[in-house]
C-alpha positions, 0 to 999 in steps of 0.5 A, spaced: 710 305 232 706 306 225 713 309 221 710 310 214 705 315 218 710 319 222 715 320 215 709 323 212 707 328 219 715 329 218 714 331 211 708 334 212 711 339 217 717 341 212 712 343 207 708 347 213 715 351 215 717 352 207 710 355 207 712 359 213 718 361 210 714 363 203 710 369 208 717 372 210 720 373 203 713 375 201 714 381 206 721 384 203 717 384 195 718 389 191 712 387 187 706 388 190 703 384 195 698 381 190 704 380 184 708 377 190 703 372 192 700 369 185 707 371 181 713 371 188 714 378 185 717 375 179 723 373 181 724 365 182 731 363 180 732 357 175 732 352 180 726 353 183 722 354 176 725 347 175 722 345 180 716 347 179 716 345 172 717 338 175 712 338 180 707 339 175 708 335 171 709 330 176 703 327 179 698 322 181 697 321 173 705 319 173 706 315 179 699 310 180 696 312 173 702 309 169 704 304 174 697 302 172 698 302 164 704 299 165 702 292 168 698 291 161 703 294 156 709 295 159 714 300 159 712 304 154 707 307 159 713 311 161 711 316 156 706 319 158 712 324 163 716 323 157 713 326 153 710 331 159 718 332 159 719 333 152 714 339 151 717 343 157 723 342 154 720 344 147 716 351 150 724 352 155 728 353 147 722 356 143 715 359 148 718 361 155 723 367 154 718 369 150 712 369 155 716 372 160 718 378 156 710 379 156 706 384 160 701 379 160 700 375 167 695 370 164 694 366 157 686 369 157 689 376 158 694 375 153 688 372 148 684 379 150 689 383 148 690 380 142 683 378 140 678 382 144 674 380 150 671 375 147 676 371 146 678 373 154 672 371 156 672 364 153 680 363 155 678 363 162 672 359 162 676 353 158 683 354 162 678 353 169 675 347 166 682 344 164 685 345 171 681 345 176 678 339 173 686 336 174 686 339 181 680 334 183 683 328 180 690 330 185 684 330 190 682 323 188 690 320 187 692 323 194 685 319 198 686 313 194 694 313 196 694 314 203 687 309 203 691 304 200 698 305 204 695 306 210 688 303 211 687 303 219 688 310 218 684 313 213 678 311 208 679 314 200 674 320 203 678 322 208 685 321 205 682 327 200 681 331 206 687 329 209 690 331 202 685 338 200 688 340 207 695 340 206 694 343 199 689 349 202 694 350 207 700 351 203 697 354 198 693 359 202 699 361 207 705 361 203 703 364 195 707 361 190 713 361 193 712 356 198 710 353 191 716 354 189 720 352 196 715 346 198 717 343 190 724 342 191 722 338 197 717 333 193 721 333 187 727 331 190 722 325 195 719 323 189 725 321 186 728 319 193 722 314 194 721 311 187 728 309 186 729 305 194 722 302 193 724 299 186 731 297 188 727 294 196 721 291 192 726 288 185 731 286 191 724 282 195 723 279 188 730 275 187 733 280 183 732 283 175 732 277 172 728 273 177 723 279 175 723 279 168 723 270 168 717 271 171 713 276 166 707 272 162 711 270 155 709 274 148 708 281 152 712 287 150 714 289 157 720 292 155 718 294 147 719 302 148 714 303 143 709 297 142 706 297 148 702 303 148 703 304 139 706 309 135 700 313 135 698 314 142 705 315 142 705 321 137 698 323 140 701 323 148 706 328 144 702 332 141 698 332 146 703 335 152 707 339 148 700 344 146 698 344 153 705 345 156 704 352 151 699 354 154 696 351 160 696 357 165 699 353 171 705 352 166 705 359 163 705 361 169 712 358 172 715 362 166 711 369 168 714 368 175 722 366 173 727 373 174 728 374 168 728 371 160 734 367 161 731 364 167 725 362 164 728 358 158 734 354 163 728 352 167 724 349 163 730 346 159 732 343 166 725 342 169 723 338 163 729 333 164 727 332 171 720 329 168 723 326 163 725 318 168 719 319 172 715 315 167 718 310 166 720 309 173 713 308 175 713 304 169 717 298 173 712 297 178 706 296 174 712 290 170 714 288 177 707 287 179 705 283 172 711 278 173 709 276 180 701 278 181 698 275 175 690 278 176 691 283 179 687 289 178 692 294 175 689 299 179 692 296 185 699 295 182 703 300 185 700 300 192 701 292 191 709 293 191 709 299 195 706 293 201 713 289 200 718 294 202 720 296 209 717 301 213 721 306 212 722 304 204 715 305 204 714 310 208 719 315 203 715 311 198 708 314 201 711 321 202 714 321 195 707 319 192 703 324 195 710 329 194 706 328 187 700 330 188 701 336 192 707 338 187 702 339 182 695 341 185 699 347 189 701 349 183 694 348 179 691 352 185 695 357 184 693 358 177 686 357 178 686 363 182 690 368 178 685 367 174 681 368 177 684 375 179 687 378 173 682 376 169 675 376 172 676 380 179 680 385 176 677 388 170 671 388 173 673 391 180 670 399 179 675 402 184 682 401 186 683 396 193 688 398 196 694 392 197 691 389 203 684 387 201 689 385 194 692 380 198 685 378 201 681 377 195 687 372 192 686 368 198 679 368 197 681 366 191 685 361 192 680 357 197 674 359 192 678 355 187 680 349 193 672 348 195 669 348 188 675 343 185 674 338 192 667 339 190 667 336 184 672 331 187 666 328 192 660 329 187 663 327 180 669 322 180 666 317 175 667 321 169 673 325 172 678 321 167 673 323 161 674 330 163 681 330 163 681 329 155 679 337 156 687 338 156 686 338 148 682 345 148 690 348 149 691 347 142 686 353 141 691 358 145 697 354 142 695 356 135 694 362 137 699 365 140 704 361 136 700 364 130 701 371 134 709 371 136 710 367 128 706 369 124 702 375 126 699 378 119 695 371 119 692 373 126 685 377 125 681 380 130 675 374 131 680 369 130 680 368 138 674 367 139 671 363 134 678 359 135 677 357 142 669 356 141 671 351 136 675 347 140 670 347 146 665 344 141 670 339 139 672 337 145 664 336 147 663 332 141 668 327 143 667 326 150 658 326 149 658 324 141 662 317 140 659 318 133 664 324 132 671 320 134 673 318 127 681 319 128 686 316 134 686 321 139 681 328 140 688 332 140 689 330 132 681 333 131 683 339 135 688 341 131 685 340 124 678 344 126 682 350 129 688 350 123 680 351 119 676 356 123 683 360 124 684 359 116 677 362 115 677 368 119 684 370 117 681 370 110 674 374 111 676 378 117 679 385 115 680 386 121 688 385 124 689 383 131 694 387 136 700 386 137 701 380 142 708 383 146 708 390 148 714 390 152 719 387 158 714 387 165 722 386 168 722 393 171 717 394 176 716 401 178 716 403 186 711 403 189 707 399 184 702 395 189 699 390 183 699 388 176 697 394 174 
């Protein structure tokens, strides 16, 4: 019997009843079926926007990816989810009640009511880059970990599709509850898996100490900071704080929460929850370099995760893909508001009633689902260039931090000419290699928005809106949308 195959089908059928379950609390919503289905009614308690939060952040890139670092540079690969996790608490004690007191449903709608449509419309063609290309690499992380942890069983393409089906499925059915109920599954797997395969795969090696005895001389294997240097450090900072703003998968957690307190708590907590995944993950690429000298880093998680006994690995396997599925159901989620709020919606000439709503934010979801598997299939080799797009949320965190803190600085064009010129940045950076003159894209970005902000706070006359216009808690009876 294949142990490791059949905890993952179990896995996978827990996921399938919570999304079940999801479609029942939809039905006793007091939202709307659209607002129930893309925002759970905005009623998620703490511990499930905690969840969220940790799921998100808490992927392919966290797992495999910093296992992979790690096998070079040692545990300060780890913080990559710390700092994924110290930007979730920073938007917890500074953004998240204020997101949530908003009547706005998506960053690009916030953009359009404080800066006009243009500065909409760009949102949402820059937050749709930016998350649907994470959403393929999801894709991708997931068929490579079921490829290489079990080999007779699947091939890369279809681990993807393996992968694309569990995350459709939860996603299509269930709304953003079951992505709220299906994370505290894949979180608390997550942790499950790592820490027994670590402990199984120290305890196969001799023991700690044998593991470190063993590890090439003159590495900083355990250097918090020299592996990656203090300025990939800094920039890793930077650059998960601005995105953890204003990326609309995350901001989307804190318009779903109950209330302004249960927005910021979640974050504070989610944001904890993050912050060891990293560094856990970090442990097999060490372990990995003290007893495969050689090895293609790539290979340094699926090497260990081969040590450990099938039970050990089949929850380390599940754990594994419990990250990517965390993440990608949350990305297509806001994907699909997107979609909806921001492009169906205002240019829908007549009111549907809430039914074809619920329809249509289906239609969403899979639109968003096949366009992202797509891009998985045709353009993998330069999907890990792509991922540096998540640097063009400096242009929304300027902006909405400039609205909520200094709104007489904030100008009519300001939004669109900030967006724009974060677009064109980052096309530089990945197409011109000519153009990369600092560190890391984040330092540019920072610098061209704060002067494009600048100049159009001096030459325009013209004052922005007032970004918050009221508390979205009280919804009227009745209401069948985000109207």
């Amino acid at each position: 019997m294949n142990v490791p195959l059949v905890i993952l089908i179990t896995y996978a059928i827990v996921l399938t009843l919570l999304s079940w379950k999801a479609t029942q609390i939809q039905k006793h919503g007091s939202g709307g079926k659209m607002l129930n289905y893309l925002l759970a009614g905005q009623k998620l308690p703490t511990v499930l926007v905690a969840v969220m939060l940790t799921g998100l952040a808490v992927g392919g890139a966290s797992t495999v990816g910093v296992a992979e670092q790690a096998y070079t540079v040692g545990i300060s690969a780890g913080w990559y989810n710390g700092a994924w996790g110290t930007g979730g608490i920073i938007v917890g004690l500074v953004m998240a009640a204020k997101y949530r007191r908003m009547n706005q449903h998506t960053v690009p709608e916030m953009m359009g009511s404080a800066f006009g449509s243009g500065a909409r419309l760009l949102g949402v063609l820059a937050q749709l880059l930016i998350m649907m290309t994470i959403t393929s690499l999801q894709y991708v992380a997931g068929g490579a970990i079921l490829a290489s942890m079990l080999p007779d069983i699947f091939t890369s393409t279809t681990g993807m599709i393996a992968s694309a089906a569990v995350f459709i499925g939860i996603t299509l059915v269930g709304g953003y509850w079951a992505s709220g109920l299906t994370n505290v599954v894949n979180v608390i797997i997550i942790y499950v898996g790592v820490l027994a395969a670590l402990f199984s795969g120290f305890s196969s090696f001799g023991g700690f100490d044998a593991v470190v005895a063993a590890l090439p001389a003159g590495g900083t294997w355990f250097d918090p900071v020299s592996g990656i240097g203090a300025a990939i450090l800094a920039a890793w900072m930077a650059v998960m704080t601005t995105q953890a703003c204003t990326t609309q998968a995350v901001v989307q957690i804190a318009l779903a929460a109950k209330d302004e307190k249960t927005a910021r708590n979640g974050f504070i907590i989610g944001g904890i929850l993050t912050l060891p995944a990293g560094f856990l993950c970090a442990l097999f690429g060490v372990m990995a370099a003290a007893k495969y000298p050689g090895l293609n880093p790539a290979l340094a998680l699926p090497t260990i995760a081969a040590r450990v006994s099938p039970v050990i690995g089949g929850i380390f396997l599940a754990g594994l893909w419990a990250a990517d599925v965390s993440t990608a159901v949350a990305l297509l989620m806001g994907c699909s508001t997107l979609l909806i709020r921001d492009v169906w919606k205002p240019l829908s000439p007549k009111k549907f009633t809430p039914e074809t709503e619920l329809l249509t934010s289906r239609i969403a979801v899979f639109l968003v689902s096949a366009c992202s598997f797509g891009l998985a299939l045709t353009v993998v080799g330069i999907l890990k260039t792509i991922t540096s797009a998540l640097a063009i949320t400096t242009s929304f965190t300027l902006l909405i931090l400039a609205s909520l803190y200094a709104p007489r600085l904030c100008k009519k064009s300001a939004g669109f000419w900030t967006i724009l010129a974060s677009l064109i940045v980052w096309a530089l950076w990945t197409c011109v290699p000519a153009t990369r003159v600092l560190p890391h894209l984040i330092y540019m970005e920072w610098i061209v928005c704060l002067i494009v902000f600048a100049v159009t706070s001096v030459l325009d006359s013209r004052p922005a809106a007032a970004l918050v216009s009221g508390k979205p808690d009280a919804i009227p009876a009745g209401a069948t949308s985000f109207d």
